[in-house]
N, C-alpha and C positions, 0 to 999 in steps of 0.2 A: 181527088178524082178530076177528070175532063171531063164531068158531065156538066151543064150546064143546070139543069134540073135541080140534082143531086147539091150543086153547090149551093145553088139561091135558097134550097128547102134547109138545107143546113145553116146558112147564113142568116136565113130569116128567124129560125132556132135558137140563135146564138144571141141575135140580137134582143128578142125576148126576154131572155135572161141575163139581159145584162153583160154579157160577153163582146162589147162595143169591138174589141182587137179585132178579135175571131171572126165576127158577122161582117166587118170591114173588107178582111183577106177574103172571105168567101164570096161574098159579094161584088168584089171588083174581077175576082178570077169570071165570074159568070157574067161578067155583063162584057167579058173579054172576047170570051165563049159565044156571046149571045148577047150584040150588039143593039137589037133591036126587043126584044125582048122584056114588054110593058111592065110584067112583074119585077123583073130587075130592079125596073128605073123606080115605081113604085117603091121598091124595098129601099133605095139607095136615099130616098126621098123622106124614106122615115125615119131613116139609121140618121142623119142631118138632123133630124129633128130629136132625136133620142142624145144624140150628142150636146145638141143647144141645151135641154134641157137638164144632162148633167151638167153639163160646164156652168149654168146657172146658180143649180145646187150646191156645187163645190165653193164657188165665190158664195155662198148668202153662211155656208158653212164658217167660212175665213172668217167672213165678218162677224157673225155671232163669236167666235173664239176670240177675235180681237176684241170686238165689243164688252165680250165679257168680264174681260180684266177690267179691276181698280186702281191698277198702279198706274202715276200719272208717263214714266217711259212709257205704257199698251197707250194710254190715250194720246199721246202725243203721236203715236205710231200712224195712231187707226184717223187721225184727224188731219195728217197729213199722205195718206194715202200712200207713204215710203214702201209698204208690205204688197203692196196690189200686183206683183208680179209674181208673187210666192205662189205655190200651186201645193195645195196638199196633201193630194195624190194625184200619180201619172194619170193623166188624160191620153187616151187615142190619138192615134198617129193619123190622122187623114189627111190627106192630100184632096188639094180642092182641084188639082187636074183631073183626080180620078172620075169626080161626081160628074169633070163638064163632058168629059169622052159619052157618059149616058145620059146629058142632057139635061144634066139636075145643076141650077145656077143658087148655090148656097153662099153666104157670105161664112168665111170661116174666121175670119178677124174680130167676129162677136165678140 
């Protein structure tokens, strides 16, 4: 939809549930829309924050699974930090152009 409304209420939805892609797309469409648009920036603002916080849990995940092996290959692995670029599962696509078009200054290199 081109509604502006419509999108952020859906995006904020998505995000709620974990749907990080989905509330992303919706989300940038409506602040495309609806440039000024406080709730946007707000949403856009949490979604950053909803994202930091899985990308946390995905790394502290890694590390327990490496952590967890006995075999001295996992500990040599996990003790030189060789795996730290491994990613678990897909992580969200965001683009940190997107957040500064609404104002929102998020470091995404966390």
């Amino acid at each position: 939809p081109d509604n502006a409304k419509a999108l952020y209420r859906r995006g904020y939805c998505q995000m709620q549930v974990g749907n990080l892609d989905e509330a992303q797309a919706d989300l940038k469409r409506a602040a495309q829309l609806s440039p000024n648009d406080a709730e946007v920036r707000r949403a856009m603002h949490e979604l950053v924050e909803k994202v930091h916080e899985y990308r946390v849990k995905t790394k502290q995940m890694g590390v327990k699974m490496v952590g967890s092996s006995s075999t001295k290959r996992d500990q040599d692995c996990s003790a030189n930090d060789c795996c730290s670029n491994l990613q678990p599962f897909e992580e969200p696509q965001l683009e940190q152009q997107d957040f500064k078009k609404v104002g929102c200054s998020a470091d995404f290199d966390a």
